[in-house]
C-alpha positions in Angstrom: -12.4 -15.3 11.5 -10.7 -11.9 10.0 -7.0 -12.4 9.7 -4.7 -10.0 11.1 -3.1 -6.8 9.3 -0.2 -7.7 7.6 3.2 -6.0 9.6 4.3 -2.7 8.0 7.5 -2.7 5.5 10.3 -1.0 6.8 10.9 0.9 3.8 9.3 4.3 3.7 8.8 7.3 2.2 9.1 11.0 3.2 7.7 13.7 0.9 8.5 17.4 1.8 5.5 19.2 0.0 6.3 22.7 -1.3 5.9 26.0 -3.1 7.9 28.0 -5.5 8.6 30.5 -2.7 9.9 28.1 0.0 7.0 27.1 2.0 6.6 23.8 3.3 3.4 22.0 4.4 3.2 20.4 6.9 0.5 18.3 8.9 -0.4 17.5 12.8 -0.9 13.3 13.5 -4.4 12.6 14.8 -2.7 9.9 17.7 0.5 12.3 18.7 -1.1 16.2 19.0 1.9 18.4 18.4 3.5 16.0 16.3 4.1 18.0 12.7 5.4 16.8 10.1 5.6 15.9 5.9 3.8 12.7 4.1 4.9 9.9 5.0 4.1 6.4 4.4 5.6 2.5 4.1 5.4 0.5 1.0 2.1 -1.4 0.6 4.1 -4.6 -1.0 8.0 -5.2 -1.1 7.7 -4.4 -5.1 5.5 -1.2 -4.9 7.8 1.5 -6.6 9.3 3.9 -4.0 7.6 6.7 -6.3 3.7 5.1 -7.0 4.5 4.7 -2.7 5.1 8.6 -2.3 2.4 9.6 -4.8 -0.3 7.3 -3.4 0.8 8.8 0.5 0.1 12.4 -1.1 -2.9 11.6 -2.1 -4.7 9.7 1.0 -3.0 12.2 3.5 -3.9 15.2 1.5 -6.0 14.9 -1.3 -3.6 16.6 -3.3 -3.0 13.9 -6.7 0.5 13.3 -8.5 -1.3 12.9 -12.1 0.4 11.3 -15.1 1.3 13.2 -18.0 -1.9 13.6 -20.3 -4.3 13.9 -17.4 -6.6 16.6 -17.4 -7.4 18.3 -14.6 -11.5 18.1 -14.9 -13.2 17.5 -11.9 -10.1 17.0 -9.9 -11.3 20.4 -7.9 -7.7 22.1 -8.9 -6.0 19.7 -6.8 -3.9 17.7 -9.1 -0.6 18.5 -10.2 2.2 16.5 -12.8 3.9 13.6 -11.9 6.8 15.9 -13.2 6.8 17.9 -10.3 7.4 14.9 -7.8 11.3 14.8 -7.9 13.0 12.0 -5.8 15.8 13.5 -4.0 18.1 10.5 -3.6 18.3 10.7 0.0 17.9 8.4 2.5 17.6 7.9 5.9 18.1 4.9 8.5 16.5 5.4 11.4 15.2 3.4 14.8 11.7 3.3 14.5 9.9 4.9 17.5 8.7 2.6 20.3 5.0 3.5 20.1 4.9 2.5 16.3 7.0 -0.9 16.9 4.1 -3.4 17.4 3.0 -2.4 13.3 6.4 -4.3 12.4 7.0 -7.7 12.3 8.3 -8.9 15.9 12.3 -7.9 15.8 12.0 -5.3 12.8 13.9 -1.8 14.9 14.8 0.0 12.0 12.9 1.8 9.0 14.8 3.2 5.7 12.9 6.4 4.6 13.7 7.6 1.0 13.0 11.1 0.5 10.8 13.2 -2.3 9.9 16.8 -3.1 6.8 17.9 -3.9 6.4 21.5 -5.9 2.3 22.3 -6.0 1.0 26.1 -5.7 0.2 26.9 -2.1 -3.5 27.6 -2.8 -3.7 23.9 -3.8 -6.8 22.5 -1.5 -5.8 20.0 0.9 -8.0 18.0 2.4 -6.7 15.6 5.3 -7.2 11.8 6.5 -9.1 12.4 9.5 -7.7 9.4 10.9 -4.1 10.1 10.6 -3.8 14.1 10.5 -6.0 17.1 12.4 -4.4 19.9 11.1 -1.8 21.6 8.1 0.2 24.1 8.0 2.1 26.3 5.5 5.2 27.2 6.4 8.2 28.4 5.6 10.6 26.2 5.7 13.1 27.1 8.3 10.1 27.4 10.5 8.7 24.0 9.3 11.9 22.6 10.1 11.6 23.7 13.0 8.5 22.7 13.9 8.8 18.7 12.8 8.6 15.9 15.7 11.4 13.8 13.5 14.9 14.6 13.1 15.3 13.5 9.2 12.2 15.3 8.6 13.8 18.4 9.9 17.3 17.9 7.8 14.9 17.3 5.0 13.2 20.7 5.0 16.8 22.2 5.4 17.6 20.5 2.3 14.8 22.3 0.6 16.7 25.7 -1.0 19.4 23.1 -2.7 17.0 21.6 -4.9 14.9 24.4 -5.6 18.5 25.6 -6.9 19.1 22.5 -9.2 
């Protein structure tokens, strides 16, 4: 007998991935066509660090690895970048989780608590996507990405973008 998949945690991150110049990318989920939008991910155990949660969501949904310091590069295929370059933002967002997602969360669980990242990688970096969760990316820039995102935080995320380019 195979036991069941453990409910999701609602605590979650959201990583805005982006260049130097202001672009964004984002990606298209495999079971919602048309919905766009940044990394995102739930803790994989109530004490998984809310950064090792955003790094190891970068890499699975686009290939693209948040290395320690002292890494080479090697064979990484140029898509590595430093763990410097992952900045949390200290923003976070409480939001109703949406209806078709529910039934991952333990029966009663209505609300998720996303914590937000930035992401600074070149934009020729090669992405390669989960073909089970995403079908497509995007560069954008990022008034446009906003634009373009299913989720509401997602979008006032993006906005957020030129402030801490500036800091």
């Amino acid at each position: 007998m195979t036991q069941a998949k453990p409910y999701k945690i609602p605590e979650s991150v959201l990583v805005v991935i982006h260049s130097a110049d202001r672009h964004v990318l984002l990606i298209e989920r495999t079971d919602q066509p048309g919905f766009w939008q940044s990394v995102t991910g739930s803790k994989d155990h109530p004490d998984e660090e809310l950064s090792e949660t955003a790094r190891r969501e970068v890499q699975e949904e686009t290939g693209i690895i948040v290395a320690d310091a002292g890494v080479e590069s090697g064979d990484d295929g140029g898509n590595c970048v430093p763990r410097a370059h992952l900045r949390d933002w200290q923003l976070s967002n409480i939001y109703d989780i949406y209806p078709v997602w529910r039934h991952r969360y333990a029966p009663g669980v209505t609300r998720n608590t996303e914590h937000v990242f930035g992401l600074l990688v070149p934009r020729d970096i090669p992405v390669t996507l989960a073909p089970r969760e995403h079908t497509r990316y995007a560069w954008l820039p990022y008034r446009e990405a906003a634009d373009r995102c299913f989720s509401s935080s997602n979008a006032e995320a993006i906005l957020q973008l030129p402030s801490y380019l500036a800091g």
